[in-house]
Backbone as CSV, one residue per row, in Angstrom:
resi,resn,N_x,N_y,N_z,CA_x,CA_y,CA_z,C_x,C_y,C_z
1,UNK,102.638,64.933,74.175,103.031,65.462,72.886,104.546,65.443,72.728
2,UNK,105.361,66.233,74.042,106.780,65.703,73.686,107.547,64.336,73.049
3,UNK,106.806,63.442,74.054,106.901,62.327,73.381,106.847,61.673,72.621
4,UNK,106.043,61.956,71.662,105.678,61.898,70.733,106.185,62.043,69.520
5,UNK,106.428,63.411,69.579,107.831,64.322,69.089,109.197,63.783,68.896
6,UNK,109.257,63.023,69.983,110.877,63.269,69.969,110.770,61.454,70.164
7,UNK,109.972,60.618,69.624,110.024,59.066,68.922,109.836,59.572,67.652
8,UNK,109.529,60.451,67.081,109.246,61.041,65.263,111.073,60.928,65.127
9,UNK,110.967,62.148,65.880,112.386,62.547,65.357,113.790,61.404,65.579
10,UNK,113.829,60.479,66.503,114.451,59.272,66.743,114.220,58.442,65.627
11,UNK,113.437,58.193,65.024,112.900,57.291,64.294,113.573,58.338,62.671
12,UNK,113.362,58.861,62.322,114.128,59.813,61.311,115.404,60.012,61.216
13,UNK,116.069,59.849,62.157,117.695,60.261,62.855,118.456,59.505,62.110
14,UNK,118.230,58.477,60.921,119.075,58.235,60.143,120.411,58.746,59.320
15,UNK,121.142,59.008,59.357,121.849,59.731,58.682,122.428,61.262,59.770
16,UNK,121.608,61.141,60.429,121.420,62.743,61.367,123.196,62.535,62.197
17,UNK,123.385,61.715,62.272,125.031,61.307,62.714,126.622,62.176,61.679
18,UNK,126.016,62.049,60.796,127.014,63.006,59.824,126.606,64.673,59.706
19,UNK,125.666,64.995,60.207,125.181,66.772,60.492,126.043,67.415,61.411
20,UNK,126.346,68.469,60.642,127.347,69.252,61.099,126.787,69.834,62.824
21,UNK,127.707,69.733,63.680,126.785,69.744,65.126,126.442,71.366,65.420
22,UNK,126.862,72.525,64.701,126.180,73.954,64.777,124.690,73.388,64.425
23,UNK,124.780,73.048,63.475,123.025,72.742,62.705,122.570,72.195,63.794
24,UNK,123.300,70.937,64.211,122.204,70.259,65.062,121.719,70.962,66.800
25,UNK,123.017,71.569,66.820,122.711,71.968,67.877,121.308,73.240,67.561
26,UNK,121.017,73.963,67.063,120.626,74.808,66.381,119.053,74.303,66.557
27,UNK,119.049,73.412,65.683,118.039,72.628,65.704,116.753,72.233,66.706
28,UNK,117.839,72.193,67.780,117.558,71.147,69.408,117.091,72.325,70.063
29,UNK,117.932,73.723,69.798,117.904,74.690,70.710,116.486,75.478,70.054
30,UNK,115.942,75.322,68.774,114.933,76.287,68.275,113.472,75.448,68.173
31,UNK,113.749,74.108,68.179,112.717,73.339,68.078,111.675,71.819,69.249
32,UNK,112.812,71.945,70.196,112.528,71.331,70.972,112.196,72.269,72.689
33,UNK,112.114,71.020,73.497,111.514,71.920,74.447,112.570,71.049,75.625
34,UNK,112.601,71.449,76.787,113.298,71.231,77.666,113.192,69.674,77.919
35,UNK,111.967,69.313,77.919,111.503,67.676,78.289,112.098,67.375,77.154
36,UNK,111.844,67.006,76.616,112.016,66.324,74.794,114.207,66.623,75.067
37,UNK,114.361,67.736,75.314,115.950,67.527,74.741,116.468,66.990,76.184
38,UNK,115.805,66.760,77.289,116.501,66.054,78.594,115.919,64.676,78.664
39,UNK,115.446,64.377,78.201,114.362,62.965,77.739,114.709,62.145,77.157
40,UNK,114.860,62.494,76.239,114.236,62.043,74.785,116.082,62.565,73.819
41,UNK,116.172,63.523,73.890,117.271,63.265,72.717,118.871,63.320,73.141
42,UNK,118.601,63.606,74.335,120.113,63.611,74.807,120.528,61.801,74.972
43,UNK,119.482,60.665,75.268,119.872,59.506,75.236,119.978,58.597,73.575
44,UNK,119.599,59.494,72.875,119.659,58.707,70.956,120.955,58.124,70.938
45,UNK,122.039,59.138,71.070,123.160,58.304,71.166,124.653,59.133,71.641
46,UNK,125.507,58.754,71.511,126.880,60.099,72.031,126.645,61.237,71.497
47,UNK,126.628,60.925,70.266,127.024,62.290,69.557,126.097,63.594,69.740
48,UNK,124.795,62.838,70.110,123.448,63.522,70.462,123.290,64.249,71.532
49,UNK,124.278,63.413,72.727,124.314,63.824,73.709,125.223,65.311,74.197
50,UNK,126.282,64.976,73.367,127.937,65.552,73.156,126.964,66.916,73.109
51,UNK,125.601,66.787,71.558,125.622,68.113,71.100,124.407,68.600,72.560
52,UNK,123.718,67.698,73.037,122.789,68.493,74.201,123.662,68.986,75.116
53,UNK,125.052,68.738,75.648,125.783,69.342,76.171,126.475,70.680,76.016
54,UNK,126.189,71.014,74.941,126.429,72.676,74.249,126.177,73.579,75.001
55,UNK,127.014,74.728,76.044,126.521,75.438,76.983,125.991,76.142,76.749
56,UNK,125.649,76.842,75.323,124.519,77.276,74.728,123.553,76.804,75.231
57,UNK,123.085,75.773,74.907,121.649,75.167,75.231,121.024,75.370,76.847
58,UNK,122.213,75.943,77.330,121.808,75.819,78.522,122.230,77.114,79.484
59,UNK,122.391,78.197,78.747,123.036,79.682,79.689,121.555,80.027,79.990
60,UNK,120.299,79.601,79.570,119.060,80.159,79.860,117.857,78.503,80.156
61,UNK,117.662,78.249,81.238,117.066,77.000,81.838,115.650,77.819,81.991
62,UNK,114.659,77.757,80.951,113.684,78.427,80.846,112.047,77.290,80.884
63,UNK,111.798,77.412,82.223,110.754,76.200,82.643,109.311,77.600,82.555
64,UNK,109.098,78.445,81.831,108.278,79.814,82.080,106.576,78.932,81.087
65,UNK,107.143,77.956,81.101,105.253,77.254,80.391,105.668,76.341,80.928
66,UNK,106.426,75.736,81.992,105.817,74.334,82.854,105.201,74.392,84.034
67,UNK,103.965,74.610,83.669,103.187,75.106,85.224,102.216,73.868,86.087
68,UNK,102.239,74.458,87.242,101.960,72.969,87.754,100.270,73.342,88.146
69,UNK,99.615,74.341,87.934,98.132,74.218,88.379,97.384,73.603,87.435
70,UNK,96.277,73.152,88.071,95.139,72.232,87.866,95.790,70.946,87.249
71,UNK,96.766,70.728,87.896,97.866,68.891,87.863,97.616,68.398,89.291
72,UNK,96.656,67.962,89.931,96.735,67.468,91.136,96.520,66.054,91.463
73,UNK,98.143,65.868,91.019,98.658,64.441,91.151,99.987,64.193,92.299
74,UNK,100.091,63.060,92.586,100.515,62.669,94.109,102.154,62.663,93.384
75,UNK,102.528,62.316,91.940,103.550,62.353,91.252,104.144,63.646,90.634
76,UNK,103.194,64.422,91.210,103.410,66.130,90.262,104.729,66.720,90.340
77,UNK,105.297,66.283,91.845,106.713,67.085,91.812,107.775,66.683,91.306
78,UNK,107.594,65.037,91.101,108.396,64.066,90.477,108.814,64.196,89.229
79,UNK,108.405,64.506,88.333,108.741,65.378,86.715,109.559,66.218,86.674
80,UNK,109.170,67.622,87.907,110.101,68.281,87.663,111.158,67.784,88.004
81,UNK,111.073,67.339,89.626,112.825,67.024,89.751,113.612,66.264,89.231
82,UNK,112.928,65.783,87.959,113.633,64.538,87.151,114.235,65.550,86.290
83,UNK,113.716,66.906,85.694,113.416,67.567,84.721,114.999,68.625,85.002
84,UNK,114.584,68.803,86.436,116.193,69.439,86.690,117.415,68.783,87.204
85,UNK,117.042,67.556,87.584,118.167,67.022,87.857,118.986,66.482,86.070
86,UNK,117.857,66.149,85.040,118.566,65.989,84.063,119.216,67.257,83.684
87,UNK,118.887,67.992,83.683,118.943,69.446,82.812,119.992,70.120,83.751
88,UNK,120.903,69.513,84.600,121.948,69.835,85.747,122.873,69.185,85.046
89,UNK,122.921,67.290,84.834,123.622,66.898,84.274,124.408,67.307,83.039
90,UNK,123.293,67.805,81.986,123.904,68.104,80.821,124.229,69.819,80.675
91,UNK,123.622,70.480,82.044,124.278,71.827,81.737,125.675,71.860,82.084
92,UNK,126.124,71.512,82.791,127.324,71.091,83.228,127.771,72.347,84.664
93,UNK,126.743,72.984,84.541,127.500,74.264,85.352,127.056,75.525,84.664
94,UNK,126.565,75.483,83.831,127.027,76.825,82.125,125.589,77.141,82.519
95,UNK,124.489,77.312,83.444,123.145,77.748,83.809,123.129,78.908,83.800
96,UNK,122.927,80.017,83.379,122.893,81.909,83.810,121.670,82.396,83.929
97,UNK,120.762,81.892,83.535,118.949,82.332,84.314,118.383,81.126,84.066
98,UNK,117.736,81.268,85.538,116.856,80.017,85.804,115.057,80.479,85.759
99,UNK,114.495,80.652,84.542,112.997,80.594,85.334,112.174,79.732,85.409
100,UNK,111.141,79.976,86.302,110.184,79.173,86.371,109.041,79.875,86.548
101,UNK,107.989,79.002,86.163,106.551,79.650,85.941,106.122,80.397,86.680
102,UNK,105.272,80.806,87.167,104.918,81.796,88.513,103.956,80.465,89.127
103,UNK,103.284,79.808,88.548,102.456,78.323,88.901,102.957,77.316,89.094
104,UNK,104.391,77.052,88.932,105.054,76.012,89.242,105.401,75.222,90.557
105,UNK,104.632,73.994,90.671,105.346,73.700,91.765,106.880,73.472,92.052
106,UNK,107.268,74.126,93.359,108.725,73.974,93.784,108.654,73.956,94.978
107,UNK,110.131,72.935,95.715,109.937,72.850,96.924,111.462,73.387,97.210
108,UNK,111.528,73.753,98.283,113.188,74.588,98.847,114.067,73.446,98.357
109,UNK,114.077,72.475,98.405,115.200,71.131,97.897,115.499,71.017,96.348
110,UNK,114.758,71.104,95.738,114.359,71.456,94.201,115.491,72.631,93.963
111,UNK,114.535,73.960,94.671,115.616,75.373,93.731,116.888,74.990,94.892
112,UNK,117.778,74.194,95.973,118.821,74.890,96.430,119.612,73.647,95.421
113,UNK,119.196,72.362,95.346,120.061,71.538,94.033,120.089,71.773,92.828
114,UNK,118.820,73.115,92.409,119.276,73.453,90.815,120.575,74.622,91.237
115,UNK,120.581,75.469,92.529,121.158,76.417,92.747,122.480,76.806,92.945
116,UNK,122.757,75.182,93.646,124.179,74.723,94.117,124.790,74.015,92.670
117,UNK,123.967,73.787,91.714,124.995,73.192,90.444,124.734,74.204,89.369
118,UNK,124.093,75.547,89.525,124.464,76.858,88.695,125.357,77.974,89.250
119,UNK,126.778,77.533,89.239,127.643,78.329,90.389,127.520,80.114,89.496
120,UNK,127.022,79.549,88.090,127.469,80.845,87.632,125.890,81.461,86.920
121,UNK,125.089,81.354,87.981,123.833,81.829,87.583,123.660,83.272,87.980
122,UNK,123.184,83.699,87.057,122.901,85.327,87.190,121.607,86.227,87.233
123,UNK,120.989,85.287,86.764,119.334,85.907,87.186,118.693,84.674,87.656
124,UNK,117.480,84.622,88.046,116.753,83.929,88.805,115.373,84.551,88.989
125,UNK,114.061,83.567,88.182,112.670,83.606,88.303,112.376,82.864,89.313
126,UNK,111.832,82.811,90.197,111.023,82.450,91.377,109.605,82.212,91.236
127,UNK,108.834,81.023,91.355,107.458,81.262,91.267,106.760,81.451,92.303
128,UNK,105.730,81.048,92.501,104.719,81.685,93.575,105.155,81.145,94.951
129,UNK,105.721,81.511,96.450,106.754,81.129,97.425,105.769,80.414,98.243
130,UNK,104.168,80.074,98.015,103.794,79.825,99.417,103.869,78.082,99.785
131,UNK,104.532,77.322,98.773,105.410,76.204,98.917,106.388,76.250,99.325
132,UNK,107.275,77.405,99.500,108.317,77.253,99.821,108.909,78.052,101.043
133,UNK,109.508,78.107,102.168,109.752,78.489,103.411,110.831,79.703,103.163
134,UNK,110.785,80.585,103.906,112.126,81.601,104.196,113.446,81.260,103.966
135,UNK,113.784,80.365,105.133,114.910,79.801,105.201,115.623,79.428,104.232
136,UNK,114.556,78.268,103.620,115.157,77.173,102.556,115.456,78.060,101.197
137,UNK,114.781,79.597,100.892,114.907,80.603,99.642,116.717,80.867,100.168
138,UNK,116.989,81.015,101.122,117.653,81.975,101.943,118.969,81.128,101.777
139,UNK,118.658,79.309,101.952,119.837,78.989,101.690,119.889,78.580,100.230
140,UNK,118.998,78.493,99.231,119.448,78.662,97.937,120.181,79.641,97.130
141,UNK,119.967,80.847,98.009,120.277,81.893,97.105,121.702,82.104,97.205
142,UNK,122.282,81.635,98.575,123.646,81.181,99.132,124.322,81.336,98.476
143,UNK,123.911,80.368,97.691,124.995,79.540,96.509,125.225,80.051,94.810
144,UNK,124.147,81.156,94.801,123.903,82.068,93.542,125.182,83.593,94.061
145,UNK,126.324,83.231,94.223,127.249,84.217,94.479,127.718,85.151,93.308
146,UNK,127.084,85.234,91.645,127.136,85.976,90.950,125.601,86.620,91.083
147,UNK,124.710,86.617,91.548,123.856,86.942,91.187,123.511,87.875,90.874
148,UNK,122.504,88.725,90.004,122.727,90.105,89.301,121.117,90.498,89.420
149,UNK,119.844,89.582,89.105,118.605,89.499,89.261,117.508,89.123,89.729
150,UNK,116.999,89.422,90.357,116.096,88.055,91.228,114.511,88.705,91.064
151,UNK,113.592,88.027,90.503,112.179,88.179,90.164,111.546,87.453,91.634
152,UNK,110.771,88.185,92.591,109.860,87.132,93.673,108.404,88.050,93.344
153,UNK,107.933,86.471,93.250,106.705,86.731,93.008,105.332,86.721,94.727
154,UNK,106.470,86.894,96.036,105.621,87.881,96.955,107.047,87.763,97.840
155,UNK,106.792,88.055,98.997,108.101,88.896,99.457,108.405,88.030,100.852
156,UNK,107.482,87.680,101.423,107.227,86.538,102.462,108.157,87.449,103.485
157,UNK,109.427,86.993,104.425,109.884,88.035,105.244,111.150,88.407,104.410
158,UNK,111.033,89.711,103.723,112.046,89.966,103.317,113.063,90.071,103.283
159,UNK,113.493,90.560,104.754,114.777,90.768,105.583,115.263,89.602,105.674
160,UNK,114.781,88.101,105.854,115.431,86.886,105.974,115.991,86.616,104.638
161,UNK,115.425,86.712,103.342,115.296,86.264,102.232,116.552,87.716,101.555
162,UNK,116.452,88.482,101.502,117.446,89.414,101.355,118.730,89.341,102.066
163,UNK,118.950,88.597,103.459,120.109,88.628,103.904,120.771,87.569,103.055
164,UNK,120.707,86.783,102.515,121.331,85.435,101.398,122.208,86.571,100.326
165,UNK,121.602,88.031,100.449,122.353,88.804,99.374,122.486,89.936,99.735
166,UNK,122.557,90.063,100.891,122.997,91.386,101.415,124.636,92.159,101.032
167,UNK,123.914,93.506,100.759,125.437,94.024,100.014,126.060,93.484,98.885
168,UNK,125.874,92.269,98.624,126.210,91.688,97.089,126.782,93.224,96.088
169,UNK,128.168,92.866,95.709,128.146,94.071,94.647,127.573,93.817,93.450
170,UNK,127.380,92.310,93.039,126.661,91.825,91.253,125.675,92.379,91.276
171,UNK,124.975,92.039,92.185,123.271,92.419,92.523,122.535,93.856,91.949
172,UNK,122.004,93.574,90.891,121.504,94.850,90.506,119.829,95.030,90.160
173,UNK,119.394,94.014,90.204,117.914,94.386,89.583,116.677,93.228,90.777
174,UNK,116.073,94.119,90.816,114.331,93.113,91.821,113.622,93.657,90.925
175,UNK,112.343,92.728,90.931,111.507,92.527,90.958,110.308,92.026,91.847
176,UNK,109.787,92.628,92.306,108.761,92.482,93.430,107.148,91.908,92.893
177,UNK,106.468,90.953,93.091,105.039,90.689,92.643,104.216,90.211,94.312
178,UNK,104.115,91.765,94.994,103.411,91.710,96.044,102.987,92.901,96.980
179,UNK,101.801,93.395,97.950,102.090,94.362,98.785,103.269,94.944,98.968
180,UNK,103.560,96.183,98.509,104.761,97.023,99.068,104.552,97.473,100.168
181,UNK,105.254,97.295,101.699,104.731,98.014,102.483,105.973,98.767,102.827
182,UNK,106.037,99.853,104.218,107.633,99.931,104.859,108.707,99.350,104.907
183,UNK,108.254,98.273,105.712,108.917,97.274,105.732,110.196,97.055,104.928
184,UNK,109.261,96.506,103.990,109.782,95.990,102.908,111.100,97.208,102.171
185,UNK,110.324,98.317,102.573,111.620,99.379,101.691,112.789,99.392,102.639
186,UNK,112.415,99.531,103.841,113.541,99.484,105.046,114.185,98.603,104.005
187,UNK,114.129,97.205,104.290,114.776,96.507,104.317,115.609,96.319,103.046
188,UNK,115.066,96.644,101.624,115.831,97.056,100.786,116.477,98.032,100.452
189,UNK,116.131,99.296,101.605,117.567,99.971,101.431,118.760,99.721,102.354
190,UNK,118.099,98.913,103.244,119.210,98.423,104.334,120.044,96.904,103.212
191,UNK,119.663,96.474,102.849,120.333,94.900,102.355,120.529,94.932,100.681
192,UNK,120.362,96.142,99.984,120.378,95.950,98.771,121.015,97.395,98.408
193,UNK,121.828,98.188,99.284,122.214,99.559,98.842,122.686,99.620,97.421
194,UNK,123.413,98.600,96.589,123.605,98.957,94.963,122.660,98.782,93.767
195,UNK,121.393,98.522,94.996,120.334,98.050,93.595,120.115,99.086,92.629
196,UNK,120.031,98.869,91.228,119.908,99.979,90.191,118.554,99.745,89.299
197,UNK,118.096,98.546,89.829,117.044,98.870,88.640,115.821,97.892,89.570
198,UNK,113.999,98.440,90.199,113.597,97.951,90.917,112.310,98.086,90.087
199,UNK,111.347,96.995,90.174,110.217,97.068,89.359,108.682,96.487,90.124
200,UNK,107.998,97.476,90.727,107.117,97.360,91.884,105.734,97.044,91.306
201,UNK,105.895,96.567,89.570,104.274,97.154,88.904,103.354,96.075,89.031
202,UNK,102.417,96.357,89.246,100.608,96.016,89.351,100.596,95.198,90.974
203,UNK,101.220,95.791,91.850,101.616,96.373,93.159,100.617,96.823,93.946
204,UNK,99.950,96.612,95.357,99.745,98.212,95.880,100.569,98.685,96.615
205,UNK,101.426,99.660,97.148,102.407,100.485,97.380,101.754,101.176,98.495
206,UNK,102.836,100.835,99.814,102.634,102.382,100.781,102.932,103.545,100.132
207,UNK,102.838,104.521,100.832,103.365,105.701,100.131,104.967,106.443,100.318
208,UNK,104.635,105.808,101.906,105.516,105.881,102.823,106.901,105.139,101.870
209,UNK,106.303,104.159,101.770,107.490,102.529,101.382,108.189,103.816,99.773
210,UNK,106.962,103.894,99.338,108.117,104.998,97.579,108.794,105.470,98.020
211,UNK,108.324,106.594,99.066,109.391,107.972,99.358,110.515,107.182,100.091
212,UNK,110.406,106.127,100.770,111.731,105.958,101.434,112.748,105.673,100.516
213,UNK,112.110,104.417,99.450,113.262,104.122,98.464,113.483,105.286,97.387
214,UNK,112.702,105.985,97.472,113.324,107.415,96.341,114.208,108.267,96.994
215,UNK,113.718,108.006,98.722,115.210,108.933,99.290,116.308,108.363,100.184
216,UNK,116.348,106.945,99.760,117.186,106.218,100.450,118.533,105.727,99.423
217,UNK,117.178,104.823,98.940,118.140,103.770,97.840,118.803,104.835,96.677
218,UNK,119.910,105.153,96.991,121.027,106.038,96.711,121.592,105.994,95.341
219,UNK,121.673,104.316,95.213,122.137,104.098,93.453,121.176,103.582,92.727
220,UNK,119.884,103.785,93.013,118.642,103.311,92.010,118.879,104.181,91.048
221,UNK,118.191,103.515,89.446,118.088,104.299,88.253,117.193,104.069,87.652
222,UNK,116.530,103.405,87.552,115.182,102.785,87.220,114.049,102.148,87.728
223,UNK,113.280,102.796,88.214,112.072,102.493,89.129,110.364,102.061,88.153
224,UNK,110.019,101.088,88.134,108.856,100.875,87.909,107.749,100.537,88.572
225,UNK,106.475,101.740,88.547,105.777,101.260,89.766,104.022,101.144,88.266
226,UNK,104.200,100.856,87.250,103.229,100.898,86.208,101.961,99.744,86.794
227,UNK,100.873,100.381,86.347,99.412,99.923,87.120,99.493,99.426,88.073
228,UNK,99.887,100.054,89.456,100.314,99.812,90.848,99.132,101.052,91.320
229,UNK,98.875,101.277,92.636,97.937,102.045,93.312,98.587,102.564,94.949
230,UNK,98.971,103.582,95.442,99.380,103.610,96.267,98.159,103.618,97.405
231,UNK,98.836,103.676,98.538,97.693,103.743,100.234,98.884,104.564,100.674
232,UNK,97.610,105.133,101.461,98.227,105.950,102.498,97.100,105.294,103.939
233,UNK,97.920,104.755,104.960,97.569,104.138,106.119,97.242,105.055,107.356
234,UNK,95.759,105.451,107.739,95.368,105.960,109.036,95.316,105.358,110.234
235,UNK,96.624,106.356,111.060,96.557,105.510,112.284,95.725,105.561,112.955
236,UNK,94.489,106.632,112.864,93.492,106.654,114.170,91.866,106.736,112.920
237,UNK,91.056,106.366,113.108,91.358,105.707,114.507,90.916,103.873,114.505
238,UNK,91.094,103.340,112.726,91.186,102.090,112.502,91.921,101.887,111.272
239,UNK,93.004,102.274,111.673,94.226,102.127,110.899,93.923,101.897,109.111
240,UNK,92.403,102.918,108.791,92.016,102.405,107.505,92.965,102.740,106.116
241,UNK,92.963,102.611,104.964,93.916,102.774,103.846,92.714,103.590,102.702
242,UNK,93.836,104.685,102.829,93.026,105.766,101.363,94.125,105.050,100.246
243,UNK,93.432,104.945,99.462,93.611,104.824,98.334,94.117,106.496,97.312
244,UNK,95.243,106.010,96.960,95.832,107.706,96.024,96.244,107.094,94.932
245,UNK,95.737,107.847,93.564,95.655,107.493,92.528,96.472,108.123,92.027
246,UNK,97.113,108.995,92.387,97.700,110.298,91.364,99.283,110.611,92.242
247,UNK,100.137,110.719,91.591,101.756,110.897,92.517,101.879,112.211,92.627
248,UNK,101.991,112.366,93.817,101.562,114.138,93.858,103.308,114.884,93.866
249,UNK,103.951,116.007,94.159,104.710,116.797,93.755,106.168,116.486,94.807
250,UNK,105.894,115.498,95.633,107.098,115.552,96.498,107.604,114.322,95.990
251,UNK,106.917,113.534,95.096,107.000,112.326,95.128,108.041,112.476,93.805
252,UNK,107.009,113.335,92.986,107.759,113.444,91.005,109.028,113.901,91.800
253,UNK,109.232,114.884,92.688,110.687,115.549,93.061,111.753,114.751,92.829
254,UNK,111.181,113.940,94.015,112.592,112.659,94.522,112.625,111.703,93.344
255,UNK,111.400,111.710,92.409,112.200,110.578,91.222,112.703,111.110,90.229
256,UNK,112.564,112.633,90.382,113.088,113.194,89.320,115.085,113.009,89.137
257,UNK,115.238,112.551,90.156,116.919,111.672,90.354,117.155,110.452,89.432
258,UNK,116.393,109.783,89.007,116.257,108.575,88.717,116.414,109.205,87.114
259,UNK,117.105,107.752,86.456,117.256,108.230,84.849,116.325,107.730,83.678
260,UNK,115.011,106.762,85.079,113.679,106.842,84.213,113.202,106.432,85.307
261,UNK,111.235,106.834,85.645,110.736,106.535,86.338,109.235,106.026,85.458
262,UNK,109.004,104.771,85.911,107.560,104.325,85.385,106.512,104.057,85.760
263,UNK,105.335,104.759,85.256,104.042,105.018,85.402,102.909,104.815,84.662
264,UNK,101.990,104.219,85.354,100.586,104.364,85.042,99.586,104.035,85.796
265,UNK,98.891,104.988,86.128,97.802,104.792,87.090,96.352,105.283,86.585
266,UNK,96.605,105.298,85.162,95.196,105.238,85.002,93.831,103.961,84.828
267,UNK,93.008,104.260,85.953,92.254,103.051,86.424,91.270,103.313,85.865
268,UNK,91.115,104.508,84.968,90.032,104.708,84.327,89.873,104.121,83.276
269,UNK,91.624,104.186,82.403,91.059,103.704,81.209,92.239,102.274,80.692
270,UNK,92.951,102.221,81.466,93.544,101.160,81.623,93.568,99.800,82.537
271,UNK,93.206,98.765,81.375,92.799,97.241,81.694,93.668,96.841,82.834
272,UNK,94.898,96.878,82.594,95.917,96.648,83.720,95.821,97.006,84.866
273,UNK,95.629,98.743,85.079,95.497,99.265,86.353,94.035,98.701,86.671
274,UNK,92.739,98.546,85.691,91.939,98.418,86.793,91.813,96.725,87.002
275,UNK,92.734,96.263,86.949,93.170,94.301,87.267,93.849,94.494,88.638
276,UNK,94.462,95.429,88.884,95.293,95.293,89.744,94.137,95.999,91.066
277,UNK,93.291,96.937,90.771,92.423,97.356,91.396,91.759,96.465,91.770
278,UNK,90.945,95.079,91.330,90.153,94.472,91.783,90.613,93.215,92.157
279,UNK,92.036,92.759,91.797,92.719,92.031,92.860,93.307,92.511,93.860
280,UNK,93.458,93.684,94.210,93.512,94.399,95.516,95.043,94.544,95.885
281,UNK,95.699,94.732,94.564,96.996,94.785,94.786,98.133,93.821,94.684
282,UNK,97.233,92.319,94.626,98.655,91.390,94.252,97.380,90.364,93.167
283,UNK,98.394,90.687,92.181,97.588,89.871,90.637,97.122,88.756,91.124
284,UNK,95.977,88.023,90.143,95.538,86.791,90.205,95.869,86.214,88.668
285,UNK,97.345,86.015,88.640,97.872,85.944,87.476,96.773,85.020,86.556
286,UNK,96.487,83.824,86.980,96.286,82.442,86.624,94.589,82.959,85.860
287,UNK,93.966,83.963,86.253,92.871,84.586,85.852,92.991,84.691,84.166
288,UNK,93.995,84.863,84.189,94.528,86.323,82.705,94.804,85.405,81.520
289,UNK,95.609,86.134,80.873,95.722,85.964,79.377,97.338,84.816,80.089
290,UNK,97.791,83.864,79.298,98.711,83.079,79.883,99.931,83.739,79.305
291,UNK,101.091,84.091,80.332,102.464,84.314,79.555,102.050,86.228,80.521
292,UNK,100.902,86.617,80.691,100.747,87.423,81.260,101.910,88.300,82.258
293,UNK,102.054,87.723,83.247,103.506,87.882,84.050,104.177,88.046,83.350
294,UNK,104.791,87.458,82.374,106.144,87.433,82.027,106.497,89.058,81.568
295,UNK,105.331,89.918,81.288,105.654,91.450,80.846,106.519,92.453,81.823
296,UNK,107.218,93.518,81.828,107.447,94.178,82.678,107.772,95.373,81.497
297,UNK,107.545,96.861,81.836,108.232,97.724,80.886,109.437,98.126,80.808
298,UNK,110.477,97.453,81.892,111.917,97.506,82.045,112.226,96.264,81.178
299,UNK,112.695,96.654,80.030,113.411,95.163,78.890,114.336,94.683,79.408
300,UNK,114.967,95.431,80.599,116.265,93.788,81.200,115.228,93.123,82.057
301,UNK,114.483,93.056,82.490,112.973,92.601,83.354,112.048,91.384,82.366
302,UNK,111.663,92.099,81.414,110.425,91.355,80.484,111.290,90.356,80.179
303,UNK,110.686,89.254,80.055,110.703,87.541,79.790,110.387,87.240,78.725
């Protein structure tokens, strides 16, 4: 269909040489799609190009509907990296959030060459990691030295993947789409002490893992743990997991610090909480309504 599209609009482009380049840029930026303006219209001719070069067009590299499931072709990864290596060329540098689908295929070589030519990227969507290794997250993120946001959609070893941004002063907002356990809080109050805004929802959650970051993480201000389910883990005498539905009084205490805390755990009458109930704590996004993910009730978060 892009294609399609954007031989219409080539074929029309008569005259389109004397348009004032706000309009056109305008145009490119409200009506086309990433393929089509790295494709297709940045080669029509200079002037076309001049205007796809607009760092407008490009402070937000938004791949959040190019998803790669049920594409199982031997060429599948080949698109994209055509897709960002063009879309590198004509950003010039001017990249400030990068997302990508939560279904997207990506390989560590992919995000550290979109990563290393967005020196001035500031948020960052991540899709689903089990393509992609520790390390190779670890040395992409390297190179994201403004970074301010980072969405992972599971957590893989955190502590490796968090040291790429340890202490960072930009660094202000996670997003987590996986088991919360200890662990995991250790390690973000050890490698992320200025985080201010953390969003844990449709989650299952130790209990342990909340209270640490409600009495650790020192400069948090905004916590979202909405249709998430906590456990509480028995060590004896088969280490089984109760399930707690309800945040009981030590818990409201310590968030009562926080300058909003978010909730919902009703599994009774909410679709969300009981989705997250019967995927057992980490969504089966690809199930759902599409664009699904992209929600969060923190608006510097939602997509």
């Amino acid at each position: 269909m892009d294609k399609e599209v954007c031989e219409n609009v080539v074929k029309a482009s008569k005259g389109w040489e004397k348009l004032d380049t706000d309009i056109l840029m305008r145009i490119f930026q409200n009506y086309f799609s990433i393929g089509v303006l790295t494709s297709g219209l940045a080669h029509v001719c200079r002037g076309w190009r001049a205007v796809c070069c607009d760092p407008v067009l490009w402070y937000t590299l938004d791949l959040s509907r190019m998803k790669s499931i049920f594409i199982k072709t031997k060429n599948e990864p080949y698109y994209l990296t055509r897709i960002l290596k063009l879309s590198m060329n004509l950003s010039k540098g001017n990249t400030r959030s990068l997302i990508f689908h939560f279904n997207l295929f990506l390989t560590n070589d992919m995000l550290t060459y979109t990563t290393k030519r967005s020196p001035n990227l500031r948020r960052l969507v991540l899709p689903a990691m089990n393509r992609m290794k520790d390390m190779g997250i670890c040395n992409a993120l390297s190179f994201c030295k403004n970074l301010e946001s980072l969405t992972m959609p599971s957590i893989l070893e955190s502590h490796i993947v968090f040291s790429s941004i340890v202490k960072r002063k930009t660094f202000r907002e996670l997003k987590v789409i996986s088991h919360i356990d200890l662990f995991f809080a250790q390690n973000v109050v050890q490698c992320l002490p200025n985080l201010k805004v953390l969003s844990l929802r449709c989650n299952e959650i130790n209990r342990d893992a909340l209270l640490e970051i409600l009495d650790k993480l020192e400069s948090l201000e905004v916590l979202n743990i909405s249709h998430s389910y906590l456990v509480i883990t028995q060590q004896h005498p088969e280490k089984k997991k109760i399930i707690v539905r309800e945040l009981d009084q030590a818990i409201m205490e310590k968030a009562s610090k926080l300058k909003r805390f978010v909730t919902c755990m009703e599994h009774k009458t909410c679709v969300m909480c009981q989705w997250t109930d019967k995927d057992e704590g980490i969504m089966r996004w690809y199930m759902y309504e599409e664009g699904l993910w992209l929600a969060d009730e923190v608006s510097s978060l939602y997509l």
